[in-house]
Every structure is written in structure tokens, then in C-alpha cells.
C-alpha positions in Angstrom: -8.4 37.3 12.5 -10.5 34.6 14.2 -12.8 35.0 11.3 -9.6 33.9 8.7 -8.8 31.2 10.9 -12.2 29.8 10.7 -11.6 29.4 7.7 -8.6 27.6 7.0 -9.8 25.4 9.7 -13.0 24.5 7.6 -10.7 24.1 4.4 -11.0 20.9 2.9 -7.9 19.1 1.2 -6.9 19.9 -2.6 -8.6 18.1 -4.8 -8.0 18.2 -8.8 -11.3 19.6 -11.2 -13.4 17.3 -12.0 -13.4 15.3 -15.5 -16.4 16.3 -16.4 -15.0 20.2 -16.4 -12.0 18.7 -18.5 -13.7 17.5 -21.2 -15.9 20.4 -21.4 -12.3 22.8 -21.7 -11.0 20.0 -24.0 -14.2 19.3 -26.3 -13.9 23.6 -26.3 -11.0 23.8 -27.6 -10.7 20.6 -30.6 -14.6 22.9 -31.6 -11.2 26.1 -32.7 -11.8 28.1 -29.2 -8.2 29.7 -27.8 -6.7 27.4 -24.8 -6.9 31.1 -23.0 -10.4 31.6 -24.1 -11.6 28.5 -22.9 -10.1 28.6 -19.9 -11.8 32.4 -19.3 -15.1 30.3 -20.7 -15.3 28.2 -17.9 -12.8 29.9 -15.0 -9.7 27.7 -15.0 -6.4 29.2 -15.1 -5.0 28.8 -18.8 -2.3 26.6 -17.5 -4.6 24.1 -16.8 -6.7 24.4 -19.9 -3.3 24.0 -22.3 -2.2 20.8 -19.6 -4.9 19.0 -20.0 -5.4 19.2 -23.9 -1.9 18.7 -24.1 -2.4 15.4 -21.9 -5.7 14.6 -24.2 -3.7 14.4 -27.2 -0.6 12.9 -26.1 -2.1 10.2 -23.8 -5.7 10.0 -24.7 -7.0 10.2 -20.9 -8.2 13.5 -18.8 -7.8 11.3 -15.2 -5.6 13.1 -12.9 -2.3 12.4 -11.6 -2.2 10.5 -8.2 -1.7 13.9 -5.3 1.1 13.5 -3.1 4.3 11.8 -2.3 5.0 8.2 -3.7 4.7 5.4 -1.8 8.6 4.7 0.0 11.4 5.8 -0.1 14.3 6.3 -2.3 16.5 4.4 -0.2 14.2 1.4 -0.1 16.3 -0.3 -2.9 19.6 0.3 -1.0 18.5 -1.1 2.7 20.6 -4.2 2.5 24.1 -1.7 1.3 23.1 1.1 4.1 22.0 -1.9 6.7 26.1 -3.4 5.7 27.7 0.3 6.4 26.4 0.3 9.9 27.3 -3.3 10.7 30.8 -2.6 9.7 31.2 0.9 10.9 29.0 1.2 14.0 29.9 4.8 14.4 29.5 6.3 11.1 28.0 9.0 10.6 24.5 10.2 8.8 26.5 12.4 6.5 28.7 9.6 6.0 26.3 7.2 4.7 24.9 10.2 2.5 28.2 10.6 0.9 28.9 6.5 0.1 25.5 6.2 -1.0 26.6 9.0 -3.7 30.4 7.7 -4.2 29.1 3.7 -5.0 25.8 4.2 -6.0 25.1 8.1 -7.4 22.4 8.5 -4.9 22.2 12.2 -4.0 20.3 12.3 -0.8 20.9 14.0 2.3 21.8 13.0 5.9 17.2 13.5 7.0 16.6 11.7 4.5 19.0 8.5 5.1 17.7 9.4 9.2 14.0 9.3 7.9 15.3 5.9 6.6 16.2 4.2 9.6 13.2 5.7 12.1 11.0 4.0 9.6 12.3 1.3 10.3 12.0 1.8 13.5 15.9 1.7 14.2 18.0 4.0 16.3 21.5 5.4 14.9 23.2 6.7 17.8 27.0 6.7 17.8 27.3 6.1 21.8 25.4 5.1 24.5 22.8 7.6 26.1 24.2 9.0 29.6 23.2 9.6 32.5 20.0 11.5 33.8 20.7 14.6 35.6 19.4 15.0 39.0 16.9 17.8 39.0 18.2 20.9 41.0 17.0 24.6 41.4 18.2 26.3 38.9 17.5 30.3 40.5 20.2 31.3 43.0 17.4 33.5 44.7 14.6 31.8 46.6 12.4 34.4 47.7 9.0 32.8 48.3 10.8 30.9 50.8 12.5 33.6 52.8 16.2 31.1 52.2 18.4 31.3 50.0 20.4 28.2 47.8 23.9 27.7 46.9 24.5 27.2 43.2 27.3 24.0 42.3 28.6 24.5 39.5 29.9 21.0 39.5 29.5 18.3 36.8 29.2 14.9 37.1 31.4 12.6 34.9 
């Protein structure tokens, strides 16, 4: 077990083949060898020797795509309409915006990704003020390490 977390630990982060392995599958292939047999050849999975001859003869280039998720959001074109809904409607809901985002504009998104929105932003949506701390009480009827015992309230304050 510790051995197999080791490991993960010391992974590194995907990264695609290298182009000089593409080529070589590529060049393999346009010389009449199988997309399968190439990629046995030189131990890629098929799916990636049939991608990128595909990608050779449609675009001309072997680069790989860019890993990850794009830069912003999908709600970075719509700031100024959501930034409106909550000026007008202070207490509308995340689900709310969702669903007018949809209805006006045909945005499908959901109600984490319109909150992800705002906390990038470095806004707070909260539809009423924050109350009131608590004040800290014992919350075991029983005190037995001090030989006494406590009354438990059951009381709330407004």
C-alpha cells in the first residue's frame, strides 16, 4: 500500500507523445503498414496511431492539442446581463439566473457554474445578511472529569 502510494506521489503530469514518435507511426503508415500494425510497431494504442494520421492528412500538423480546460468561462460573455439580474433582483436565486440565462440567451449551465462565476470575481451572492455568532456552550449533558454536572438550554436566540 505505501509502496502504490509512492508511486502516484512520484507521478508526473500527463503529457502527450512526442512528435518525433508521430511521425515515425505516420511516416509507417503512408510506407502501406496497418494503423493497428503500426501502432503494435512502436506500442501506442491504435486509437492514437489512426488520430494522428487522420490529423496528418486533414490538417497537415502532428502538434498536439493544448491539455486542459480553456481559458474563462462560459459566462464571461454574459457578465454585464447576469451583473443586471442581481441589481434588479437582489434576492434571486443561483438557479434562477441558470434558468434566464437559458430562457434569453440558450445558455445551458447550471446553478456551480453561474456561483463559480461570481467567486471569480470575487463577489458574494447571499440572499440575506449573515447572523449572528452563537455563543460557544458545552454541548455534553454529562461532565464527568469534573465531578459536576451542566444543565442543557434548549433555548434559541432570535
Amino acid at each position: 500500500m505505501i509502496q502504490c502510494l509512492r508511486l502516484v506521489a512520484g507521478a508526473d503530469m500527463v503529457r502527450p507523445y512526442g512528435i518525433e514518435l508521430r511521425r515515425r507511426v505516420v511516416a509507417a503508415i503512408d510506407e502501406g503498414m496497418s494503423a493497428r500494425a503500426a501502432a503494435a510497431r512502436f506500442s501506442v494504442a491504435p486509437s492514437s496511431a489512426i488520430k494522428w494520421h487522420q490529423q496528418w492528412r486533414t490538417e497537415g500538423s502532428l502538434e498536439p492539442a493544448r491539455l486542459g480546460h480553456p481559458p474563462g468561462s462560459k459566462l464571461d460573455g454574459f457578465e454585464a446581463f447576469i451583473l443586471d439580474l442581481v441589481a434588479v433582483d437582489k434576492d434571486i436565486a443561483l438557479h434562477e439566473i441558470a434558468a434566464r440565462l437559458l430562457a434569453e440567451h440558450g445558455v445551458r449551465t447550471c446553478p456551480a457554474t453561474v456561483w463559480y462565476f461570481f467567486a471569480k470575481r470575487g463577489l458574494t451572492h447571499k440572499k440575506r445578511r449573515g447572523t449572528r455568532s452563537s455563543r460557544p456552550a458545552r454541548t455534553s449533558r454529562h461532565a464527568a472529569w469534573t465531578g459536576s454536572t451542566v444543565s442543557l438550554s434548549l433555548t434559541r436566540s432570535a
